[in-house]
C-alpha positions in Angstrom: -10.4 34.3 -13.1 -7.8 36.5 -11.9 -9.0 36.1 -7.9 -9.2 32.4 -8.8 -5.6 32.3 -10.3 -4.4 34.5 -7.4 -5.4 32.0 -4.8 -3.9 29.0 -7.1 -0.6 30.9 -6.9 -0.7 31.8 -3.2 -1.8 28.1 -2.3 1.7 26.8 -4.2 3.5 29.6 -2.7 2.3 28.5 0.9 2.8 25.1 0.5 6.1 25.7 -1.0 7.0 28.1 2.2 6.0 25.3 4.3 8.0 22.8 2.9 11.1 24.6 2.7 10.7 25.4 6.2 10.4 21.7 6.9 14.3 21.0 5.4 15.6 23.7 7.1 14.5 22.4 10.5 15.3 18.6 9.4 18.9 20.4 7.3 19.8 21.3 11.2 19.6 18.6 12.8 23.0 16.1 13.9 23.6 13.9 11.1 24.5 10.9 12.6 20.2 10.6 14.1 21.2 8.0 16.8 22.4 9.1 20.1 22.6 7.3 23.2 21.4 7.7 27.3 21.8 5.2 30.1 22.8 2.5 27.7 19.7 3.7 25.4 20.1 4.5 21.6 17.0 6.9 21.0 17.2 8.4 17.6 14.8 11.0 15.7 14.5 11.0 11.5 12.7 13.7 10.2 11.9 12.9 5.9 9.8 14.9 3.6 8.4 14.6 -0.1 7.4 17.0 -2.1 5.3 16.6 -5.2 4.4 18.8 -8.3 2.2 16.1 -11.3 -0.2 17.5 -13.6 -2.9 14.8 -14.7 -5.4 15.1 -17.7 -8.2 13.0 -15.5 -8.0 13.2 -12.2 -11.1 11.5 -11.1 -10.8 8.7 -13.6 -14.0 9.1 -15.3 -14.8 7.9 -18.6 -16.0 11.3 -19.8 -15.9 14.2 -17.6 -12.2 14.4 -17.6 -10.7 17.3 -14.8 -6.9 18.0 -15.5 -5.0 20.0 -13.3 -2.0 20.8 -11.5 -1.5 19.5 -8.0 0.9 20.2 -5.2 1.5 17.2 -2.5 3.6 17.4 0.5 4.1 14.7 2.8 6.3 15.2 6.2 7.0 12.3 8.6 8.9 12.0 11.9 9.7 8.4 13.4 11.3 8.4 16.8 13.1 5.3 17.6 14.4 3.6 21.5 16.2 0.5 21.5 18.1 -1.1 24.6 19.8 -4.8 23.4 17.3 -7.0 21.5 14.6 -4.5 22.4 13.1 -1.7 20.2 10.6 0.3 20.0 9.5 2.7 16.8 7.0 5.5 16.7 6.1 7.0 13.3 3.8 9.9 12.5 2.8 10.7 9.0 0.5 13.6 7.0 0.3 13.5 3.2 -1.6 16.8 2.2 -2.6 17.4 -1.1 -3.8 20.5 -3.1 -5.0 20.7 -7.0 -5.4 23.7 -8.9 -8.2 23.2 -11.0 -10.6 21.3 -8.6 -10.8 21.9 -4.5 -13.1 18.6 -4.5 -10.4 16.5 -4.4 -7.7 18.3 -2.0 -7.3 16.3 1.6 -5.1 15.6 4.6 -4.2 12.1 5.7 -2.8 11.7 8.8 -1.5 8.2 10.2 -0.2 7.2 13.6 1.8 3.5 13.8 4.2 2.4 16.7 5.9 -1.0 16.6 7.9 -3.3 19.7 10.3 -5.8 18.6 12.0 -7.7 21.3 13.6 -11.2 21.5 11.5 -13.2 23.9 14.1 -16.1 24.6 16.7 -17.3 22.0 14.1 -18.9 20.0 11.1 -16.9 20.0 11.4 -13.4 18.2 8.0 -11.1 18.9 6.6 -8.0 17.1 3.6 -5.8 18.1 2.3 -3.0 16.1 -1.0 -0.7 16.8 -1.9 1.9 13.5 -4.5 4.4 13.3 -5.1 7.0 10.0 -7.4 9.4 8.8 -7.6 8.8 4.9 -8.8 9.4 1.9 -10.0 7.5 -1.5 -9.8 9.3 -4.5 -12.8 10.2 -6.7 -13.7 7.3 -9.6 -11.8 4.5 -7.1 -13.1 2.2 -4.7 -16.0 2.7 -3.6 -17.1 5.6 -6.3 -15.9 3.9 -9.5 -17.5 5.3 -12.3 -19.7 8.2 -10.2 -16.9 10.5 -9.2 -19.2 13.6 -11.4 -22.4 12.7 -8.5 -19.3 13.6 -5.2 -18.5 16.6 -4.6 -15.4 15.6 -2.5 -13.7 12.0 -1.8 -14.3 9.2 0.4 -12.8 10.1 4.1 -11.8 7.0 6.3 -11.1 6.2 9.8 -8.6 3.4 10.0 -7.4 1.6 13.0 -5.2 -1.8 13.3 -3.1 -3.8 15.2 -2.0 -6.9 15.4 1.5 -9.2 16.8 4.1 -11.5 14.7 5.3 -14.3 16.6 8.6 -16.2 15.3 9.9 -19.3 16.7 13.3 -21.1 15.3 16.2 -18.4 14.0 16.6 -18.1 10.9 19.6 -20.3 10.4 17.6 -22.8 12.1 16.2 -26.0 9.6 12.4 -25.9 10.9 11.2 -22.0 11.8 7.2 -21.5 13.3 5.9 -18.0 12.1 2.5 -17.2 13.6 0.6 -13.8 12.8 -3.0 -12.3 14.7 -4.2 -8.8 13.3 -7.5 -6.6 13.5 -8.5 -4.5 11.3 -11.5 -1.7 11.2 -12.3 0.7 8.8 -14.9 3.4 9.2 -16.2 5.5 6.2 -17.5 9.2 7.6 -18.8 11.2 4.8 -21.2 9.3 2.9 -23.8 6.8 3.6 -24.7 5.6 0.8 -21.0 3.5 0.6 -20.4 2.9 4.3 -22.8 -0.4 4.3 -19.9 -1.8 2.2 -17.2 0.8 3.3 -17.5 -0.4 7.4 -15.9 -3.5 8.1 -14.2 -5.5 11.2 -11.8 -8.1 9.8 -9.8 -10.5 12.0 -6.8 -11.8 10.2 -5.1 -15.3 11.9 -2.0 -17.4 10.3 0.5 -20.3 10.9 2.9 -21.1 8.5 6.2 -23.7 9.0 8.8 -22.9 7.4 11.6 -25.9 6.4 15.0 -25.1 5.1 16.2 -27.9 3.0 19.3 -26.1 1.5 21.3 -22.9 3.0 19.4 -20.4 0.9 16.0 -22.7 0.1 13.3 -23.0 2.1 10.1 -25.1 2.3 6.8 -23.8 3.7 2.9 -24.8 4.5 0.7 -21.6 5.5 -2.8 -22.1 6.7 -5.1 -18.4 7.1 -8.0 -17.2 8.4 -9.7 -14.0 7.7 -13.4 -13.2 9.1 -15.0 -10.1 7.7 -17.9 -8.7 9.2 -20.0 -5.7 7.5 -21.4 -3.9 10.7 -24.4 -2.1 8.5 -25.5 -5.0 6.7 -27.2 -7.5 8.4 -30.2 -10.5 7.1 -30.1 -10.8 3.7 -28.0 -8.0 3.0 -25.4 -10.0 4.9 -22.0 -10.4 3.0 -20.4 -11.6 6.6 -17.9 -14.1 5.2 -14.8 -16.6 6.7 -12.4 -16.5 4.2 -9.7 -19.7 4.2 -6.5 -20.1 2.5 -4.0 -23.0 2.5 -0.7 -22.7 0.7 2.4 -24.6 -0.1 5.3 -22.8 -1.6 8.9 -21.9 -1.3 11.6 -19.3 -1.0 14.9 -19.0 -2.3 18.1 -17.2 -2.1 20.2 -19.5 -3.5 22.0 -17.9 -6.0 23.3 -14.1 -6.6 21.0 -13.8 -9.9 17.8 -15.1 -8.4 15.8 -14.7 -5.4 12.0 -15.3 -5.1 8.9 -17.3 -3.4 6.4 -18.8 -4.5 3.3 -20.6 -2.8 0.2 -21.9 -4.2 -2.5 -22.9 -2.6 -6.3 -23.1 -2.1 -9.2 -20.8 -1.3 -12.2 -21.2 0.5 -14.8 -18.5 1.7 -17.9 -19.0 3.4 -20.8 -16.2 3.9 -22.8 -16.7 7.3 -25.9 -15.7 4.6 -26.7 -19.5 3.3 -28.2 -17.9 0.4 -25.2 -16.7 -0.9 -23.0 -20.0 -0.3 -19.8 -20.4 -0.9 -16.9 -20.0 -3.2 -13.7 -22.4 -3.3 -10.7 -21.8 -6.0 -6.9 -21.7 -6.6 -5.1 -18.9 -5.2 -0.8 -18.5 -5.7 1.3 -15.5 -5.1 4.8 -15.1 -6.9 7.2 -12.6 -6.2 11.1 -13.4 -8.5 14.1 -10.7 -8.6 16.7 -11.7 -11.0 20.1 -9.8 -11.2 21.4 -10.9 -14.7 24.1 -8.0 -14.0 25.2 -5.7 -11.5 23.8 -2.7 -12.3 20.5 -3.9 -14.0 17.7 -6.3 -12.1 14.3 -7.8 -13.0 11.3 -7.9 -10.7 7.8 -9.9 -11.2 5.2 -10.1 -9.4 1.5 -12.1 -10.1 -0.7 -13.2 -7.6 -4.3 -14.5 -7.8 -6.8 -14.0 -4.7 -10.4 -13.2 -3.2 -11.2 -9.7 -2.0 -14.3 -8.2 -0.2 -16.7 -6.0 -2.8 -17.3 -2.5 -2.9 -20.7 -2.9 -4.1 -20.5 -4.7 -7.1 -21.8 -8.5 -6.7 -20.6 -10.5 -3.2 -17.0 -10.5 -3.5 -14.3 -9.8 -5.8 -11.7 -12.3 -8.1 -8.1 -10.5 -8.7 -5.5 -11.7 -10.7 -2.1 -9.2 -10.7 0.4 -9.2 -12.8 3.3 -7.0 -12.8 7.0 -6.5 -14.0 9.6 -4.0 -13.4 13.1 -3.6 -14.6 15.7 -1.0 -13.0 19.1 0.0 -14.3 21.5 1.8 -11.4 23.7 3.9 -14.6 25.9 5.6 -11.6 25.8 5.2 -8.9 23.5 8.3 -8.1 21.4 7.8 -10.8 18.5 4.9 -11.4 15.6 4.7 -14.1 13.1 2.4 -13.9 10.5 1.1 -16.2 7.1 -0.8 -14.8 4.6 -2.4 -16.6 1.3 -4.0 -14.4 -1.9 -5.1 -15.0 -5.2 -6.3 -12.7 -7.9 -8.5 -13.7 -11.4 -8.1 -11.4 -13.8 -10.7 -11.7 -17.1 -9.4 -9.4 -18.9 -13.1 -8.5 -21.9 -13.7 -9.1 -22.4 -11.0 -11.8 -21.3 -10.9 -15.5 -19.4 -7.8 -14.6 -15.5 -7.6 -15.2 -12.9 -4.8 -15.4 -9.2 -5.1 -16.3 -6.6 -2.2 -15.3 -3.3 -2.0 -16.7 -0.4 1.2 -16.4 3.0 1.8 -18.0 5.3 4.0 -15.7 9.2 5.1 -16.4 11.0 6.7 -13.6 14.1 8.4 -13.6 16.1 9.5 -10.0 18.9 10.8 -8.5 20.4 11.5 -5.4 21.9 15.1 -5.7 22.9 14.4 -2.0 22.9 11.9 0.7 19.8 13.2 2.1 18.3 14.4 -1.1 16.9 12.9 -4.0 14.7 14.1 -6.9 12.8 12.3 -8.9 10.8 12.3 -12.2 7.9 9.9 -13.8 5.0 9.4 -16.6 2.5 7.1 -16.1 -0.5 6.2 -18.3 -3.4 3.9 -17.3 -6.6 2.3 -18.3 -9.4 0.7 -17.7 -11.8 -1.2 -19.8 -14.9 -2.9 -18.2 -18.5 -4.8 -18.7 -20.3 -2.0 -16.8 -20.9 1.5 -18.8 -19.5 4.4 -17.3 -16.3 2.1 -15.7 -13.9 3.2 -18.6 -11.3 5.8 -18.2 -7.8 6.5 -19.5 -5.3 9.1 -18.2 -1.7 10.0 -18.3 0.3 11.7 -14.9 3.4 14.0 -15.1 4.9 14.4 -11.5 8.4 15.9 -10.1 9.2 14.9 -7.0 11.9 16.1 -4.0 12.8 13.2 -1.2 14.5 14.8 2.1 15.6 12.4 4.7 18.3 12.4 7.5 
């Protein structure tokens, strides 16, 4: 007990070492980040969070409940070039995470994304981003719901996607064109058993026109495509599927207590396994801030759609709900309170499983380029299938760095 509480402490003290030494470097650097060569802005903007939350179930099992402290830093670096309508970001990020009571469930993501805007013409806006990660899923989530006790460490992905935005019209313009293409891949490298559902191609392709009726009011019509192909499952196993949305909806600015959009529309997805069908529905998405005062705003947030299974029937229903007011007391200090729920409907089984949490924050912004932060959070889950259920409550501290 004593070696074991030894290397606890000298963990912390590490991480803790590390992290300070990460402010000091970003603590030195210019503070205005943008500079300028041969007409050039390039700028560099170091940020780091660090984490301290004690949990009484980690792996969000119904019985086998782990608590523990856990330390979690995460350092990031974006370097940034931009010459007239032109620019061009690069962004590396590493999240590492250490717990106290259980080394099962320590990891180190690292992700990878650079982005090129540039105006093409006066019309046509384009943006290209590429994205690779090495991550994690937590124990009892995903893909190990309700067997987190059978791992003995989590789910480790490979993640890679890219993809372009295309816009054509400005945006004072009455009729904008918005066109998106996107791939994305996900590789699962630790466990066989979940990677049949785990590995996945998907190809993402939409249009939407957008129609601005009043200043601050727009009209829109969105047609998507996304085909999702499981690379280990093939003939009957096959849960290959085209998946087709068609929306109608509308955003708004209009006034300065309300902004929002809204679209509705309906679904369609197709498996290439003809004994499996298909499955058609109505899908919306909602998204309303209102700002009754200054220093107080409402956000909610439900939306209704098809996702791919992670092993449970042939695909998944979701319905979200969510709601989150915010109160800015001074103007260096904000608390926030959020309430959300999720609804999961796995067709064709019986089996269902609702989620819902309860968070309050509290932050404040000791400096410009510092800001600490507090929150408790309790969630559960209640479903069809034994084994599914779990409740737990989270404690974290946090410090924000950024230049």
């Amino acid at each position: 007990m004593k070696i074991s509480a030894l290397n606890n402490t000298f963990k912390f003290l590490s991480q803790l070492l590390f992290a300070l030494s990460m402010i000091l470097c970003c603590s030195i650097s210019h503070s205005n980040n943008e500079h300028y060569f041969d007409n050039i802005a390039y700028s560099f903007k170091p940020s780091l969070i660090i984490e301290q939350l004690y949990t009484d179930n980690l792996t969000y099992s119904e019985t086998d409940r782990i608590s523990t402290w856990g330390t979690l830093l995460s350092p990031s670096i974006e370097l940034g070039l931009q010459k007239s309508s032109k620019t061009a970001t690069l962004n590396y990020q590493v999240h590492r995470a250490e717990y106290f009571g259980t080394s099962s469930d320590d990891f180190l993501n690292h992700q990878i994304q650079g982005k090129l805007k540039f105006q093409a013409s006066q019309r046509t806006n384009m943006q290209f981003f590429a994205l690779y990660g090495k991550k994690h899923e937590e124990r009892g989530t995903g893909y190990s719901i309700g067997s987190a006790n059978k791992l003995s460490q989590n789910d480790r992905f490979r993640e890679y996607h890219t993809g372009t935005v295309i816009n054509y019209g400005s945006p004072q313009s009455i009729g904008r064109i918005e066109f998106k293409l996107n791939a994305h891949a996900a590789r699962l490298d630790n466990r066989d058993s979940a990677a049949q559902f785990a590995n996945q191609n998907n190809f993402h392709g939409s249009l939407a026109f957008f129609y601005k009726f009043k200043t601050n009011t727009s009209l829109f019509i969105e047609a998507n495509s996304t085909k999702n192909k499981f690379t280990l499952l093939s003939g009957k196993n096959s849960l290959n599927n085209l998946d087709t949305r068609v929306y109608a909806g509308t955003s708004w600015d209009a006034t300065a207590l309300t902004t929002g959009t809204f679209k509705l529309g309906l679904s369609h997805k197709d498996f290439s396994n003809k004994e499996k069908g298909s499955a058609s529905g109505f899908v919306w998405d909602l998204g309303v801030r209102w700002h009754p005062i200054q220093t107080t705003w409402f956000d909610v947030a439900t939306q209704s759609l098809t996702e791919e299974t992670a092993g449970n029937g042939d695909y998944v229903e979701t319905t979200k709900i969510s709601s989150t007011v915010t109160h800015q007391w001074q103007q260096l200090i904000q608390t926030s309170l959020n309430i959300g729920a999720v609804k999961n409907t796995y067709q064709p089984t019986d089996q269902e499983q609702g989620t819902w949490h309860i968070q309050a924050e509290f932050n404040y912004q000791i400096h410009h380029r510092i800001k600490i932060g507090a929150s408790i959070t309790h969630e559960e889950r209640l479903s069809t299938k034994s084994g599914h259920d779990f409740q737990r409550n989270i404690a974290k501290l946090s410090l924000s760095f950024n230049t």
